[in-house]
N, C-alpha and C positions, 0 to 999 in steps of 0.2 A: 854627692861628690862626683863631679866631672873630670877632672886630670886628678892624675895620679900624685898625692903629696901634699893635696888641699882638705882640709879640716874643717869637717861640720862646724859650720853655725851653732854657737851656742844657745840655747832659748834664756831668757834672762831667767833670775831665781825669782822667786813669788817673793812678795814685799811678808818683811818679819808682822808680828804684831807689831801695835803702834807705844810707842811708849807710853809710860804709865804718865796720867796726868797728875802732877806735885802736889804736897800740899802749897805751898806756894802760889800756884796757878790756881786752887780751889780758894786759896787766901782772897786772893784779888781781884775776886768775884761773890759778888753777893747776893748768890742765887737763889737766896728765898727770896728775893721780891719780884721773882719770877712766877710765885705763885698766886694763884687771886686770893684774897682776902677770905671768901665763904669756903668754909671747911670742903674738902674736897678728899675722897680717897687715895691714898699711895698710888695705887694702877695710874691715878688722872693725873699723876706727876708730867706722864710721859708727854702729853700736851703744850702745857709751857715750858719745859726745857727744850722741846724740841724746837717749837717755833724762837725761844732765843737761841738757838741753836745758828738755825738759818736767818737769823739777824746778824750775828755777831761773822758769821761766814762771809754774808753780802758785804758787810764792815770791814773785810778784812784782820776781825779780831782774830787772830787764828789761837791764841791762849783762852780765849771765852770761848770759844767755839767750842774748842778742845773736851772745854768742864761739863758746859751744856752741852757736850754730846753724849758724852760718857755718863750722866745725868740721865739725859733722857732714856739712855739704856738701858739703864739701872732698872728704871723707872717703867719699861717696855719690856720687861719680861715678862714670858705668857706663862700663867700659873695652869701645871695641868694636874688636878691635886689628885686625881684618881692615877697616876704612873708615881709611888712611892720610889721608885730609883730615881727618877728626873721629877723633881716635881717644877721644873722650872726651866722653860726654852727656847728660843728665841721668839718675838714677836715677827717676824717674815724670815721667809729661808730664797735665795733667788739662784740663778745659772753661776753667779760672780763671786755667792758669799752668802753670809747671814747677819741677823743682829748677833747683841751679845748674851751670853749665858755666863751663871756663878760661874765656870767653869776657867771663863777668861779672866777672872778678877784675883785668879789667884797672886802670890810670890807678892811683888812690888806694889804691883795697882794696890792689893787688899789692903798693904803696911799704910800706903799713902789715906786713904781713905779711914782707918782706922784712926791715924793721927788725927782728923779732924772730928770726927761722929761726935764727941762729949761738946762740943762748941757748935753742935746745928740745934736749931730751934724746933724746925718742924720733922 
């Protein structure tokens, strides 16, 4: 503050999480055929959802994008099975932020995603 009666700069607030993606928006996407056909492990989820991910991004799907992000998330968590309190956490951590962990799916996301679990195939 330079003259007297002037008022710090506010720093802007950090962005909330992002909203939960709907069942709705998981409706309108048909994201098993994002996976290949030859049996492939859970972990190797994160693969193809990811890269529809950054398809559906370049596309401006910004609703696909949404699912297969949050997919590929899911799908990207690093199992560390020897830490019994966390056995599960992000797949990278960087200066900005990290992936996501169970920890984020709680409240809304989990209801949303629960709605749909009895109707996915794989």
């Amino acid at each position: 503050m330079s003259d007297e009666g002037e008022t710090p700069e506010q720093e802007p607030l950090p962005p909330g999480p992002p909203k939960p993606v709907t069942v709705k928006e998981l409706d309108a996407v048909d994201f098993e055929t994002a996976l290949p056909d030859a049996k492939i492990q859970p972990q190797e989820f994160w693969t193809p959802f990811n890269k529809r991910a950054q398809e559906a991004h370049e596309k401006q799907d910004h609703s696909a994008a949404r699912v297969y992000s949050l997919l590929s998330g899911i799908c990207g968590m690093h199992l560390k099975p020897n830490d019994h309190a966390e056995p599960w956490g992000p797949m990278f951590v960087t200066t900005t932020g990290r992936s996501i962990i169970p920890s984020d799916l709680k409240g809304e996301q989990n209801a949303e995603l629960l709605a749909i679990v009895d109707r996915v195939k794989n």
